[in-house]
C-alpha positions in Angstrom: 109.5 172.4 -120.6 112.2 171.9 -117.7 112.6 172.4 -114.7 115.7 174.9 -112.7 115.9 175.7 -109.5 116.4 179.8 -109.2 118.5 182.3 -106.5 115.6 184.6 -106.4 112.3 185.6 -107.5 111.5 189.6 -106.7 113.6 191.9 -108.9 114.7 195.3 -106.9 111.1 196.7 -108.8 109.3 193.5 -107.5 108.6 192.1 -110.3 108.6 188.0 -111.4 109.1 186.0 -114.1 107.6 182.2 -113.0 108.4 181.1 -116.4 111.4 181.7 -118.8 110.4 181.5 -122.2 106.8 181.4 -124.0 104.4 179.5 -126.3 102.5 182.6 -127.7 104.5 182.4 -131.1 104.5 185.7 -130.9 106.7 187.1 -133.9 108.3 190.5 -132.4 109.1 189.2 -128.9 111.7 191.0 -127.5 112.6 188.4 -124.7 114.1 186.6 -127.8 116.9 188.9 -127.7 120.2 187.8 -126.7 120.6 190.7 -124.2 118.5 188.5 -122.1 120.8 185.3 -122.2 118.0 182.8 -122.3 120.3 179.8 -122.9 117.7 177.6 -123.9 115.2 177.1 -127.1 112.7 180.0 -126.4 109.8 177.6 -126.8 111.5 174.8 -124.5 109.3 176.9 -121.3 112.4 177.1 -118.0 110.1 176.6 -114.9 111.8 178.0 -111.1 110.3 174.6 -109.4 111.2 176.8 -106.6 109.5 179.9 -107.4 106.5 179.5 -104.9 108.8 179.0 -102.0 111.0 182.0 -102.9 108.2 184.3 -103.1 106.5 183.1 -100.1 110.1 184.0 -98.3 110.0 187.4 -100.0 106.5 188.1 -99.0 107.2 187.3 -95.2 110.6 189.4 -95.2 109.8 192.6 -97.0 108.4 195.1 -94.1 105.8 197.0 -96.3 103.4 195.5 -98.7 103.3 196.7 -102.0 102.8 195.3 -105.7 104.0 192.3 -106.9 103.6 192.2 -110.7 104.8 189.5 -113.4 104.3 189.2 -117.3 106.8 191.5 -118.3 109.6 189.3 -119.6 107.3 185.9 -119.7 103.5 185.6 -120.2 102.3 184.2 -117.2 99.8 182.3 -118.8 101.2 180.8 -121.8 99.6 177.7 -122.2 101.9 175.7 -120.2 100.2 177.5 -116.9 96.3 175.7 -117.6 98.2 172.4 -116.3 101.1 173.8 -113.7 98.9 176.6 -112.4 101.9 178.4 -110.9 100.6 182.4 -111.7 97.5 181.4 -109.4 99.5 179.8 -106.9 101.6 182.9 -106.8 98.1 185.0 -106.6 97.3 182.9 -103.7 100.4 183.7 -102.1 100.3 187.7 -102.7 96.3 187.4 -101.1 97.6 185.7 -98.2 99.9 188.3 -97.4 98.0 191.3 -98.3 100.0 192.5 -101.1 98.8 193.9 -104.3 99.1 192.5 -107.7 99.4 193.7 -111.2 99.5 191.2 -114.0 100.3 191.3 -117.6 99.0 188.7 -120.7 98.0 188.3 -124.1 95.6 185.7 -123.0 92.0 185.4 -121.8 93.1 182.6 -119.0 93.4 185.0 -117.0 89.8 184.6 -116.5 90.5 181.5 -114.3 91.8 183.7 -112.0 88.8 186.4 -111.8 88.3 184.7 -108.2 91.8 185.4 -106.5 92.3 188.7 -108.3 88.9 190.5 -107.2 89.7 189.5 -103.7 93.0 190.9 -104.0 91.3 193.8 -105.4 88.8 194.0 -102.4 91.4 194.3 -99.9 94.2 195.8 -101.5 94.5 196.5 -105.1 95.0 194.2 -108.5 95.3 195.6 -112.2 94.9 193.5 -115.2 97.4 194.4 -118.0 96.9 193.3 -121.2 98.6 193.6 -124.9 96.7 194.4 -127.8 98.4 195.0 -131.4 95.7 194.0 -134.3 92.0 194.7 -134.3 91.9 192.2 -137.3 92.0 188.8 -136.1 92.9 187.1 -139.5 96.1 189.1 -139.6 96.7 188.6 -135.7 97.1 184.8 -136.0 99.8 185.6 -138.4 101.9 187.9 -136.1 100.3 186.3 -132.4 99.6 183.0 -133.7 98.7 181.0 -129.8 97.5 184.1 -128.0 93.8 184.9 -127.6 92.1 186.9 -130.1 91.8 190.5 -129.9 88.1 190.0 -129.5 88.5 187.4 -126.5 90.7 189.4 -124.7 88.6 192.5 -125.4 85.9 190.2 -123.3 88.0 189.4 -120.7 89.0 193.1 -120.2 85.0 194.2 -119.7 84.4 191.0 -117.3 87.6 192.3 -115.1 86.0 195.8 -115.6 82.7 194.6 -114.6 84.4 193.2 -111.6 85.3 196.4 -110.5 89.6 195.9 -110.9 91.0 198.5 -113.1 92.6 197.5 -116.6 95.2 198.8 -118.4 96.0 198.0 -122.1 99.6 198.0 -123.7 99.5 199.3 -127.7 102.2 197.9 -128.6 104.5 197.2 -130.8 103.0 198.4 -133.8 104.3 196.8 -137.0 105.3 198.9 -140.4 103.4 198.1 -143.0 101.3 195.5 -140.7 99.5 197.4 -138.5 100.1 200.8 -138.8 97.1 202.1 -140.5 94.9 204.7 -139.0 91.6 202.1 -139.4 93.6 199.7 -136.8 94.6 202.0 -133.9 91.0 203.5 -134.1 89.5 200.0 -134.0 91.6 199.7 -130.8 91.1 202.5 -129.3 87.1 202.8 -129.9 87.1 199.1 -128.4 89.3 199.8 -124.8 86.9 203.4 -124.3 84.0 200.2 -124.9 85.9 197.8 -122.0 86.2 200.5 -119.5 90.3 200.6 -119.8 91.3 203.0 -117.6 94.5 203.7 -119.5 96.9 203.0 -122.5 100.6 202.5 -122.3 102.0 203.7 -126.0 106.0 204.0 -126.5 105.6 205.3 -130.1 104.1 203.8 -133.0 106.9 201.1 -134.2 108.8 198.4 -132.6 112.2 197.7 -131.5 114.9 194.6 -133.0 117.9 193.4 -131.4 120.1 190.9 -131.9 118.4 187.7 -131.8 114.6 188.8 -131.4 115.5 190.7 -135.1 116.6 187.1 -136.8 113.7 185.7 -135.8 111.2 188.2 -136.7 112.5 188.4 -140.1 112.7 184.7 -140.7 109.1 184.9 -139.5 108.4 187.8 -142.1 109.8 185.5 -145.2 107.1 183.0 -144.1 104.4 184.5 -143.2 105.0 188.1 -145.0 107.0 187.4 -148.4 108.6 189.8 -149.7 108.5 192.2 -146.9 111.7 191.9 -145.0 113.2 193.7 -147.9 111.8 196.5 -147.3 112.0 196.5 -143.9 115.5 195.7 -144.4 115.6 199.1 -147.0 114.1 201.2 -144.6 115.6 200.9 -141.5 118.6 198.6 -141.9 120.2 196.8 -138.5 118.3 200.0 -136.6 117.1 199.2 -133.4 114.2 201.7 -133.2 111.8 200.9 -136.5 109.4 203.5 -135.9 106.0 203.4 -138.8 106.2 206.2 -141.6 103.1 207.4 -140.2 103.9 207.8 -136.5 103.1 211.3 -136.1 99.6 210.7 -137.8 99.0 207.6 -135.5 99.9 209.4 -132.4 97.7 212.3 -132.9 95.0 210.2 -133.4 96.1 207.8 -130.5 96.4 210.9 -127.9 92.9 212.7 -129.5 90.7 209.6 -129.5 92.5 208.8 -125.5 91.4 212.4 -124.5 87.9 211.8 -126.0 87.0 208.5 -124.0 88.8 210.2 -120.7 91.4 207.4 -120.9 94.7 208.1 -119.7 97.4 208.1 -122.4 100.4 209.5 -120.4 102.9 206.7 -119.8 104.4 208.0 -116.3 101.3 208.3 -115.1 100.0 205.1 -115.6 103.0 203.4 -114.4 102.3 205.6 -111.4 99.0 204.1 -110.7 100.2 200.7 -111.2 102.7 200.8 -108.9 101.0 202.5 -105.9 99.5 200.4 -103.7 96.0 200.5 -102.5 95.1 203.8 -105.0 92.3 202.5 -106.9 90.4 205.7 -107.2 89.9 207.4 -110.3 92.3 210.3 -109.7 96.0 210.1 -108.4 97.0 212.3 -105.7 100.0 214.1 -106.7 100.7 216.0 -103.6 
């Protein structure tokens, strides 16, 4: 890791990035892109030694609370986070100043944080977000290789359920040839309707490669996948949208199996609920 010192914290939607960068492994990541001008070795973790200050300045200046989220751009608990503990520091910060929070991870360490968050949730609002790809956990250590299992962060996802603060899970990407098979998305599905999830954020069944995330995902593929970058490579060329062969089979079964379980599968209105603060009912308001 190393240390910068940043300008600012909030983006213009509120959201943070503590962390540049990420231990996860995972082999998609789009914040490997160059787009993103992460002028560092993606693994070497950049820490904003100034972040708590600049967020604390934020907090006090803005004139309306509202929700602060992170994990976007860099897990918020990648493993670097069980020693720094700069995400619950941050938590702390948005309790003390009655703002909301919305967090998004691949990892069960969020469970640390049960404490801060349901307070949050008491007096304001907190969602848990979390990313789920691969209902088999053999294959998952081959495409996630540091994040929780799909099965631990199923568990976290019913304890934060449990705890009354409203979870959200993120299908997505979904790999050709990997994970696009009608046996995986059920397995996910069945197992969110079991954790209470109140909704599902889908952007069509594939994934996306630019420039620099692409390189790495293939080199990734040789090793881990032989043979398959060829045909990924014979399908969709340099293409930046890779969507599965099967994507309209996968998305009826992802919106029919959603409307079974009651979950919410319509991606504005999740964001919606995210983003408002203090709506935790059940229902949104539209009017």
């Amino acid at each position: 890791m190393h240390y910068v010192r940043a300008k600012g914290i909030l983006s213009a939607r509120n959201g943070m990035n503590l962390y540049r960068g990420c231990q996860h492994g995972c082999i998609y990541c789009d914040s490997r892109s160059k787009c993103y001008q992460m002028n560092h070795i993606f693994e070497d973790i950049e820490v904003k030694e100034n972040a708590l200050q600049l967020l604390e300045a934020a907090l006090k200046s803005k004139r309306r609370t509202c929700m602060i989220g992170t994990g976007v751009m860099s897990d918020p608990y990648t493993p670097l986070e069980a020693r720094l503990g700069m995400t619950r520091q941050a938590l702390h910060l948005i309790e003390k100043y009655g703002f909301g929070a919305t967090v998004l991870t691949k990892s069960d360490r969020i469970l640390r944080d049960l404490d801060v968050l349901q307070r949050i949730n008491d007096r304001s609002k907190a969602v848990v977000q979390m990313s789920l790809t691969c209902w088999d956990d053999e294959r998952s250590r081959l495409i996630e290789p540091n994040v929780s299992t799909t099965r631990q962060r199923l568990k976290a996802l019913k304890v934060f359920q449990a705890a009354g603060i409203p979870t959200v899970v993120w299908l997505c990407p979904v790999l050709p040839f990997l994970t696009d098979t009608p046996e995986n998305i059920r397995a996910i599905l069945d197992a969110c309707a079991d954790a209470g999830v109140k909704g599902i954020i889908q952007f069509g069944m594939g994934l996306t490669l630019r420039e620099g995330n692409r390189e790495y995902f293939y080199a990734q593929l040789d090793r881990k996948f032989p043979g398959l970058k060829q045909r990924y490579i014979h399908d969709y060329g340099i293409s930046y949208e890779l969507p599965s062969p099967r994507e309209p089979e996968l998305l009826e079964i992802f919106h029919e199996t959603c409307e079974k379980y009651g979950i919410w599968h319509d991606n504005d209105r999740v964001f919606r609920y995210i983003a408002q603060f203090g709506e935790k009912s059940s229902q949104l308001s539209f009017f």
